[in-house]
KELUM-478324 format. One record per residue (C-alpha): x, y, z. Coordinates in pm, whole numbers, plus 50000, padded with zeros to 5 digits. Each point is the difference from the previous one (the first is absolute). Last residue first. Layout:
XYZ
...
***
This chain:
031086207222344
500664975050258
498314967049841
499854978950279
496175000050096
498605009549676
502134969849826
498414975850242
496495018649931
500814988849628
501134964350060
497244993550219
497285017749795
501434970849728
501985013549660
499494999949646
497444975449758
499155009849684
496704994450025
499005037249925
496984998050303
502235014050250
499484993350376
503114996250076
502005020649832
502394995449696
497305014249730
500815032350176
496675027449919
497024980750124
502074982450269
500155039450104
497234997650306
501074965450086
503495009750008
498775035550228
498164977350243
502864978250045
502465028850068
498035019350240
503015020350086
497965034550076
501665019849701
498864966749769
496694995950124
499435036649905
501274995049651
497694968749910
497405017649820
500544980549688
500425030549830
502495011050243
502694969949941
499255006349673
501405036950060
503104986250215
500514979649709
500435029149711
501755022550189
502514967650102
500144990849634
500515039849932
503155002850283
501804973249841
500335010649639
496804992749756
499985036349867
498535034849991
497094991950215
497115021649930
497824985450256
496784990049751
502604991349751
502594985850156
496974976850170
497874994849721
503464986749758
501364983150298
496324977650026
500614992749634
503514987250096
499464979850245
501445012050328
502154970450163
500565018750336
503324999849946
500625008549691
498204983949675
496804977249936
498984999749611
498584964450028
499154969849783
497504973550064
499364973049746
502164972950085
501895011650277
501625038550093
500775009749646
501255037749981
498445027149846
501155011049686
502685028950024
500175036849958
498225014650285
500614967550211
502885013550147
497985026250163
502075033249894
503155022650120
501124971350245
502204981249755
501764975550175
498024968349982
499864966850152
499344964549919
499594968150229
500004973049770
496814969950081
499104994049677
496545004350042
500515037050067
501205021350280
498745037350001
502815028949939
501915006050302
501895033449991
498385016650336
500364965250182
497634971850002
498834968350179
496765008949986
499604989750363
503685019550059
498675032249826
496555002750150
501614996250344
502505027149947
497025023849917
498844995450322
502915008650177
500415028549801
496375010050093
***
């Protein structure tokens, strides 16, 4: 699962503190893991019209955080509750037995639902190719 959860953050090209990047292009980050950092801010433009509230690594808008700690009783947005959170959308999308027996592909097409940076998404916001992603499966060492 670590290994998996590796993947989602290198397609979404994210780390822990990684708020989502807009139409201006600026990487931005935050520190405070005690809240989403969306809780207290507008949501960010992405292009034209579209704006997101994607945070962490697994670029969990906020309104889907707000079920999730909810509904899991997650005391913050620190590390270990973004992966909580992900390894149950990973299971919603009923992908979590591909993922303990390696099917990689199967378990991106499964979740392209979920990552808007998988193939097979329907977001439009482009992300990586099965290639790059099953290259990344096959070297990461997690």
């Amino acid at each position: 699962m670590q290994k998996f959860l590796a993947l989602i953050g290198y397609s979404e090209g994210a780390d822990y503190n990684t708020i989502v990047t807009g139409e201006d292009g600026k990487p931005e980050t935050f520190s405070d893991f005690s809240h989403h950092p969306f809780e207290n801010r507008e949501p960010k433009v992405i292009r034209g019209n579209l704006k997101s509230t994607a945070a962490g690594r697994y670029q969990i808008l906020y309104r889907f955080w707000k079920f999730y700690q909810h509904e899991m009783h997650l005391p913050d947005f620190s590390p270990d509750s973004q992966d909580q959170v992900a390894v149950r959308m990973i299971a919603e999308c009923g992908a979590l037995h591909d993922v303990s027996e390696g099917d990689v592909q199967t378990a991106i097409l499964k979740c392209s639902s979920r990552w808007a940076s998988f193939p097979g998404s329907t977001a439009g916001q482009g992300g990586k190719s099965m290639q790059q992603l099953v290259d990344f499966w096959n070297k990461e060492n997690v």
